[in-house]
C-alpha positions, -999 to +999 in steps of 0.1 A: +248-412+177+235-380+165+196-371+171+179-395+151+162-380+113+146-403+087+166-393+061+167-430+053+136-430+043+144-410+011+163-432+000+163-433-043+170-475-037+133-478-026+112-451-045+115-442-077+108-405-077+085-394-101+081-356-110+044-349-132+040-316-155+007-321-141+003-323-103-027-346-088-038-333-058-045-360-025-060-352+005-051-373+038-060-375+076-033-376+100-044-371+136-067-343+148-060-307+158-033-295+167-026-289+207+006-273+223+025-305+235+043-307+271+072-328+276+070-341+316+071-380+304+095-404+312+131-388+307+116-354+293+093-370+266+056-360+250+030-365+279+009-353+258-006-357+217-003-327+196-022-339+172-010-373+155+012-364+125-001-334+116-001-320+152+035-331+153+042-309+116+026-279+131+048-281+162+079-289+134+067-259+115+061-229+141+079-241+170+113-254+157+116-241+124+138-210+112+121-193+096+085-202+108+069-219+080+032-215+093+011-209+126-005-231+151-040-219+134-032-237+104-060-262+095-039-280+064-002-287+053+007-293+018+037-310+008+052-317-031+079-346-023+091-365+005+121-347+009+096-314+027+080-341+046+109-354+060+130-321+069+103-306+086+099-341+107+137-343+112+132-307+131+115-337+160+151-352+165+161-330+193+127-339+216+135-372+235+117-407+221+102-389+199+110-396+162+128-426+181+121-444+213+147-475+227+114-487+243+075-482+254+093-472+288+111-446+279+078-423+269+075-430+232+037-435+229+032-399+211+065-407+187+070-424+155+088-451+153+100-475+187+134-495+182+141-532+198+178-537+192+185-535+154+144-538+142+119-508+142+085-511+141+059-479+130+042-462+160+007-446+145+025-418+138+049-433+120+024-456+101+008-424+087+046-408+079+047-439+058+011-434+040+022-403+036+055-405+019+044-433-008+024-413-023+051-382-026+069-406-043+047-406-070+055-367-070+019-355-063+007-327-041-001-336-006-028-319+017-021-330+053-052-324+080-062-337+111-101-327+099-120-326+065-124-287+073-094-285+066-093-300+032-127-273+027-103-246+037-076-257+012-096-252-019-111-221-005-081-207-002-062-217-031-068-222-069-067-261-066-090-291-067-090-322-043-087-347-068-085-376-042-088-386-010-062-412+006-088-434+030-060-452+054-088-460+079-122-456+060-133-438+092-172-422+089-154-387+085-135-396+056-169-413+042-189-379+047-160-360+032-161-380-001-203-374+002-204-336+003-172-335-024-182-344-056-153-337-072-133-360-052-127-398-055-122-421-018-094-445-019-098-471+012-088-504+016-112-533+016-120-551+041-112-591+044-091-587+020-126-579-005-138-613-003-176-609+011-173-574+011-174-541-012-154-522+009-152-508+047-190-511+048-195-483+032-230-487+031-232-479+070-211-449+069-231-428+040-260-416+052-283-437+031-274-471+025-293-463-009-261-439-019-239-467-024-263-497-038-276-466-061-243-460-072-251-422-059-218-422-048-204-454-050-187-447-088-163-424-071-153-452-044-122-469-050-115-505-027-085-512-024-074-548-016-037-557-013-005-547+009+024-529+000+056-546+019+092-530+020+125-531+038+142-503+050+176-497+063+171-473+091+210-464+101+196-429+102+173-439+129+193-460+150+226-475+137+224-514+117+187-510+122+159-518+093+122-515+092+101-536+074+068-514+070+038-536+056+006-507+047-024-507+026-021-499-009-042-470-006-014-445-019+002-465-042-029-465-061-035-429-051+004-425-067-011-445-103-035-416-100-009-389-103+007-412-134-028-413-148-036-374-145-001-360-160+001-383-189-043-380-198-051-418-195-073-433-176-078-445-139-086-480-149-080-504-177-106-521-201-122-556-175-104-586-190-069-567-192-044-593-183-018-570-174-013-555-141-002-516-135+032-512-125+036-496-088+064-475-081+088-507-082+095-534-101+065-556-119+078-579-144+049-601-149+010-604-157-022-615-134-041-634-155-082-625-159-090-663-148-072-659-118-100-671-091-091-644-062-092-619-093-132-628-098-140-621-064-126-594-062-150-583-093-182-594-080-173-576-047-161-542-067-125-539-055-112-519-080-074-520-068-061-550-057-023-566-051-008-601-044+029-606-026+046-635-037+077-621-039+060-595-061+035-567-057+005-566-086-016-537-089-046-543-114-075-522-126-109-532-132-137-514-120-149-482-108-175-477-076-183-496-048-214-514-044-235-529-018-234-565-020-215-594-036-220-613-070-244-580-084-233-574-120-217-545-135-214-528-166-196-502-186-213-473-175-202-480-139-171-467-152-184-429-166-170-405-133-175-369-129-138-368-108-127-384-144-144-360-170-135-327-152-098-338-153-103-348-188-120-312-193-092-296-177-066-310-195-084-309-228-086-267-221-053-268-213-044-277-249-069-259-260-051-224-253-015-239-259-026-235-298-027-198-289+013-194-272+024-177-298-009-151-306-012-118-288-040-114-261-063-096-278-101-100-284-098-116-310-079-142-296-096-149-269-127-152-289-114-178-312-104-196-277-139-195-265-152-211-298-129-234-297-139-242-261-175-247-266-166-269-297-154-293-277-178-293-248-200-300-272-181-329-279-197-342-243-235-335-250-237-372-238-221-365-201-230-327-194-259-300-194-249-285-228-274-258-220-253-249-186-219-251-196-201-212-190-174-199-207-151-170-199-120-159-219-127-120-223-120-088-209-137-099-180-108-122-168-080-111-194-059-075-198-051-073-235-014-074-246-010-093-208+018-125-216-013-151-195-045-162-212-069-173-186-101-192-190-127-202-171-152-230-181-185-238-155-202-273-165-227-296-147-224-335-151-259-352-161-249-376-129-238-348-103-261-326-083-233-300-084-216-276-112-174-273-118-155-247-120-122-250-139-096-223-141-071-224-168-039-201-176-009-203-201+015-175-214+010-159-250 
């Protein structure tokens, strides 16, 4: 057989691509830094670990790839759909036991995926190729790192906000990330299944255990509770083979987030909603709000949460994560700055569509900043009226140019911290 690829993995049986006007952007750890690998294992394999997935997608990118795509300095990778992913993966299939190992003998233990006659498990690499290309499927934007840095140095460096951050491991990194970035929601999965606890006890990995019983942070916590279980034919892999992956639902409900951004709805339903989101398969049926496992789940704040009999649920109730079982919640749990500056954003957006077909003059642009501040005072009830910024002159604009751009600053009454949003369109 030829070098194995996983270009069975894209197959359109088992996701059902999506592709948003509006792209949501997800951030996601996948190993550490990169490091040069050497290949004196058994029968010329890794004896060493570039750097989990990511260290791997360098290596793909700079070392094997014509032309280079990147450099070994490169602190993030961003991918749009799986297909990227996968190509610049299937540049591994050359380096022995790598994408594929026959067994733990042959010098696998850096690879992705290890074959026992026709069945394949996931190696840790290969788990986190799966996290990874679930939520592509979705069609969102996906920031690879092996730090949080890196993740800091993507929205330095580019025009784009985090929007969220895919928590496969709730590790105490991924916890301080989501502390210092307010703009950014934490997806993890619960632990024991959310009965008996909020989440990864996230009340030991914030600084202050007061952050998340204080809801300081905990509103932009999502726990996650559920598994997401598929089959896959691997005859690209190793011939007759299949590999049943069973992962957290972490992206799946990161993937609902890209579904809720593009089409402007919200995150969550109304509590008491008897219907359950559809994942990116087939749901034909309800969960219904009596459901016993579905009110523990509430008193412990999972806000995501599945059930596989034969069929995956997804259902949306709350938003935060709180310290202890059984506390109470109400409505305003539910108000979250990551929420109101999409809802800004988008809002703008429209905003300076009613002005396609107007030249970009001053006069323009002034009618698009009253416009603007209309509706931000629409939100005296969520923001610092008095702070709110807005920019749509000669300061940021050439007249007669075919792009309007606007910039609006706000603060949130319940964030420390102000948001920038930069808007364009063509006149």
């Amino acid at each position: 057989m030829a070098n194995p690829s996983l270009n069975s993995f894209t197959s359109p049986n088992f996701y059902s691509r999506e592709t948003p006007t509006i792209p949501l952007y997800a951030a996601m750890l996948a190993g550490s830094t990169f490091k040069v690998p050497t290949f004196t294992g058994v029968n010329n394999a890794a004896s060493n670990d570039p750097g989990g997935l990511f260290g791997w997608l360098i290596y793909s990118r700079t070392s094997l790839s014509s032309p280079i795509k990147g450099t070994t300095a490169d602190s993030f990778i961003v991918y749009n759909n799986p297909s990227e992913l996968v190509n610049d993966l299937n540049n591994l299939g050359s380096i022995k036991s790598c994408l594929l190992s026959n067994s733990p003998s042959e010098g696998g233990t850096f690879g992705f995926f290890l074959a026992n006659d026709t069945q394949i498990s996931g190696l840790t690499n290969g788990i986190d190729f799966m996290y990874a290309l679930t939520y592509l499927a979705y069609g969102g934007t996906l920031i690879l790192s092996g730090t949080t840095s890196g993740f800091v140095s993507y929205e330095t460096n580019t025009t784009n906000t985090i929007d969220v951050l895919i928590g496969k491991n709730g590790s105490a990194a991924e916890v301080s990330y989501i502390q210092g970035a307010p703009n950014v929601i934490g997806i993890f999965a619960s632990s024991n299944n959310g009965q008996g606890f909020t989440a990864i006890n996230f009340d030991s990995l914030f600084t202050n255990p007061a952050f998340v019983s204080g809801t300081t942070y905990s509103e932009r916590i999502f726990s996650v509770a559920g598994t997401n279980k598929r089959v896959f034919p691997t005859s690209s892999l190793k011939t007759n083979s299949e590999y049943t992956v069973s992962i957290s639902t972490v992206s799946d409900v990161a993937g609902s987030f890209v579904r809720a951004k593009n089409n402007n709805t919200l995150y969550f339903s109304i509590a008491g909603n008897q219907n359950s989101y559809i994942l990116n398969g087939d749901i034909p049926q309800a969960i219904l709000y009596t459901n016993p496992i579905k009110n523990v789940y509430k008193k412990n704040r999972v806000n995501f949460y599945t059930t596989s009999a034969n069929q995956d649920f997804l259902g949306l109730d709350l938003v935060g994560a709180t310290a202890g079982a059984g506390i109470t919640y109400t409505s305003s749990e539910r108000i979250s700055t990551s929420k109101l500056k999409q809802d800004i954003e988008v809002n703008v957006r429209n905003i300076l569509l009613r002005f396609v077909f107007k030249t970009n003059d001053r006069n323009t642009r002034a009618s698009i900043t009253a416009q603007i501040l209309n509706y931000m005072q629409t939100l005296s009830q969520y923001l610092d009226t008095g702070y709110t910024q807005v920019t749509c002159n000669d300061d940021n604009n050439t007249d007669f140019s075919a792009t309007i751009n606007a910039q609006v600053i706000f603060k949130p009454l319940l964030a420390s911290d102000e948001f920038v949003i930069n808007v364009s369109t063509l006149s």
